[in-house]
C-alpha positions in Angstrom: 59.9 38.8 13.4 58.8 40.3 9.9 55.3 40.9 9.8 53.5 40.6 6.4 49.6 41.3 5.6 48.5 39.5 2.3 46.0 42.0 1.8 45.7 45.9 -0.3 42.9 46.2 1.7 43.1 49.7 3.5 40.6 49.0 6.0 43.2 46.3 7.2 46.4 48.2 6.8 44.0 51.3 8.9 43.5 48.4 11.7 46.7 47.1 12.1 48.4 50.7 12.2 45.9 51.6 14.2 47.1 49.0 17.2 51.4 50.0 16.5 52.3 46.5 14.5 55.1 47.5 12.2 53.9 45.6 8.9 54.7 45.5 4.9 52.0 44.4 2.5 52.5 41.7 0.1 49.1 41.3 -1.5 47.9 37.7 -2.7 47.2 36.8 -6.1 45.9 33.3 -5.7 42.7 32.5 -7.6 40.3 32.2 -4.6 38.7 28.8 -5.1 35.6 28.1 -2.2 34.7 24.3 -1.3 32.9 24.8 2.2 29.7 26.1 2.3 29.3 27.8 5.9 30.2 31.3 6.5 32.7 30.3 9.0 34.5 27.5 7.0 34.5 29.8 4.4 36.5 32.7 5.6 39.2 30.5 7.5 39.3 28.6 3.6 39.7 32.0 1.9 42.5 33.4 4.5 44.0 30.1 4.7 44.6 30.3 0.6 45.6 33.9 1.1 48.4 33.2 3.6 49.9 30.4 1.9 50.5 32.0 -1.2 52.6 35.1 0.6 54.0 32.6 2.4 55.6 30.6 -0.8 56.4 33.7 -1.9 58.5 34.8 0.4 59.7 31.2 0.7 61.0 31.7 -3.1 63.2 34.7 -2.5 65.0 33.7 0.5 62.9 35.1 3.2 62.7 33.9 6.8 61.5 34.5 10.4 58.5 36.0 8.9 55.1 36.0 9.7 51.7 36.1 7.0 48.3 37.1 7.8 45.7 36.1 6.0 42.4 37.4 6.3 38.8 37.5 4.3 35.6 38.9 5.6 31.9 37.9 4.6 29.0 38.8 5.2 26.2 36.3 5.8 22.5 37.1 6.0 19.3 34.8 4.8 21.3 32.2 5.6 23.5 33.0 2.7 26.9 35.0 1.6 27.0 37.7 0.9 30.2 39.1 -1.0 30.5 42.2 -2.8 28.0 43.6 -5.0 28.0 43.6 -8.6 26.6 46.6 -9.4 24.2 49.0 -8.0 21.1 47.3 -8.5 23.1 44.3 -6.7 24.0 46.6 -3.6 20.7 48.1 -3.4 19.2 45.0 -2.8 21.8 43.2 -0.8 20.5 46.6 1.6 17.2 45.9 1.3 17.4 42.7 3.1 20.0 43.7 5.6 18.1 46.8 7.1 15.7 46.5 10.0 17.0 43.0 11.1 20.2 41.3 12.1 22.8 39.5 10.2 26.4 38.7 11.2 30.2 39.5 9.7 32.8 36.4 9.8 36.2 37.5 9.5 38.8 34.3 9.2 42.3 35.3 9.5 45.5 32.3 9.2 48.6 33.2 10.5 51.7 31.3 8.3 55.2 31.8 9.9 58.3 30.5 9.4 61.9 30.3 11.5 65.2 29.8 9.9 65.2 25.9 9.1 61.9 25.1 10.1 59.3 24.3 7.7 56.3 26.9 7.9 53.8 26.7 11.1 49.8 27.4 10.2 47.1 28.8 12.5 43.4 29.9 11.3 40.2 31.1 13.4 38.0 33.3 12.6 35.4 35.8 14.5 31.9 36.5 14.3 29.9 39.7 15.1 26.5 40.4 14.7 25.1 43.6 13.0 21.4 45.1 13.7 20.5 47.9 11.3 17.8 50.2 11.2 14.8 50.4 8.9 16.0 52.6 5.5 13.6 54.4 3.1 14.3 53.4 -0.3 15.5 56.8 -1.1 18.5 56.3 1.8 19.3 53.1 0.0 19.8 54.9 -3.5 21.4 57.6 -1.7 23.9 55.3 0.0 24.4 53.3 -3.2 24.9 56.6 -5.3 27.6 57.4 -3.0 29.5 54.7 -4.4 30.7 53.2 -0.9 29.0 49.9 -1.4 30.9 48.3 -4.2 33.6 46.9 -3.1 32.5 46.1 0.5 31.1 42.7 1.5 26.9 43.1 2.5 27.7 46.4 0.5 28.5 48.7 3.7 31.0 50.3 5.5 30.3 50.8 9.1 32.9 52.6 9.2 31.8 54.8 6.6 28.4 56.7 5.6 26.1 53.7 6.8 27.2 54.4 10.3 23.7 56.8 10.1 22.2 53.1 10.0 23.8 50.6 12.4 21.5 50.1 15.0 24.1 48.0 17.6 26.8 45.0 17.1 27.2 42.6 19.2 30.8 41.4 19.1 34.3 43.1 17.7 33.6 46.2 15.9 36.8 45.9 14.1 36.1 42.6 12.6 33.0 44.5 10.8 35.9 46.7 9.9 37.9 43.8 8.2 40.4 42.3 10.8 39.6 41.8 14.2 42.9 43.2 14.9 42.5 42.4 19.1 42.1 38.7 18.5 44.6 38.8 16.0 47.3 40.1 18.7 46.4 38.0 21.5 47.2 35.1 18.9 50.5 36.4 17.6 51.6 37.0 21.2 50.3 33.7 22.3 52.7 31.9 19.3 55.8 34.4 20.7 55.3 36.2 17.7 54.7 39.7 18.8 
């Protein structure tokens, strides 16, 4: 079965290379449009939207025994979300109140999939993993910021990335920090027979 991730993101496409699925990427364009307020809801809203699209997409040219994968990632501190910053100041603040405490990454993920005549199948979870970071100076902060890494990453790091200097522990997938926790998302498409 066809595997297709509904996501540019290269984090993601890194992840799911990184574990040997054979994938092509068929990026969503729907307009992203939020009606649940907890961190959770949201992500499995936002991947939900995400798969469905790809899905009717390849629905319109003919395509079957496929399968989509959704997935969005937030970040929620303050008992808030946090997306991706707007500009610098944004990120540089969004920094300040992460470092020297704990907050947590949701990553929701829907898997759409379709056989022959059958009319398309839907499962969404999502995973949650907490983040600790150290205490940073304000001149790490404009450092990191100046670097340009923040701006298009939700909570405006990258573990991954330069910020790794600052991650104090996680508790939980590492990958789902990443963008995709790509070892839940296996055990799911081999428990649906579609791996």
């Amino acid at each position: 079965m066809r595997i297709y991730l509904a996501s540019a993101s290269p984090r993601r496409k890194e992840l799911l290379k990184q574990v040997g699925v054979s994938f092509k990427v068929v990026p969503s364009t729907v307009e992203e449009s939020i009606t649940k307020e907890a961190p959770d809801e949201v992500v499995e809203e936002l991947s939900y939207q995400k798969a469905v699209d790809v899905c009717r997409k390849l629905m319109a040219e003919g395509k079957e025994d496929f399968v989509v994968v959704g997935a969005d990632t937030v970040v929620s501190a303050w008992g808030k979300i946090l997306g991706k910053p707007a500009d610098q100041a944004d990120a540089a603040r969004m920094l300040k109140g992460l470092q020297g405490g704990s907050h947590q990454v949701y990553t929701g993920v829907t898997l759409a999939w379709k056989y022959k005549d059958m009319s398309p199948m839907y499962a969404t979870f999502f995973e949650c993993t907490d983040v600790t970071m150290y205490t940073m100076t304000d001149e790490e902060i404009q450092r990191y910021v100046d670097s340009g890494e923040p701006m298009d990453k939700a909570g405006a790091y990258a573990i991954q990335g330069l910020c790794a200097a600052h991650i104090q522990g996680i508790c939980g997938d590492y990958n789902n920090v990443v963008g995709l926790p790509v070892g839940r998302l296996c055990q799911e498409l081999k428990q649906r027979g579609l791996l």
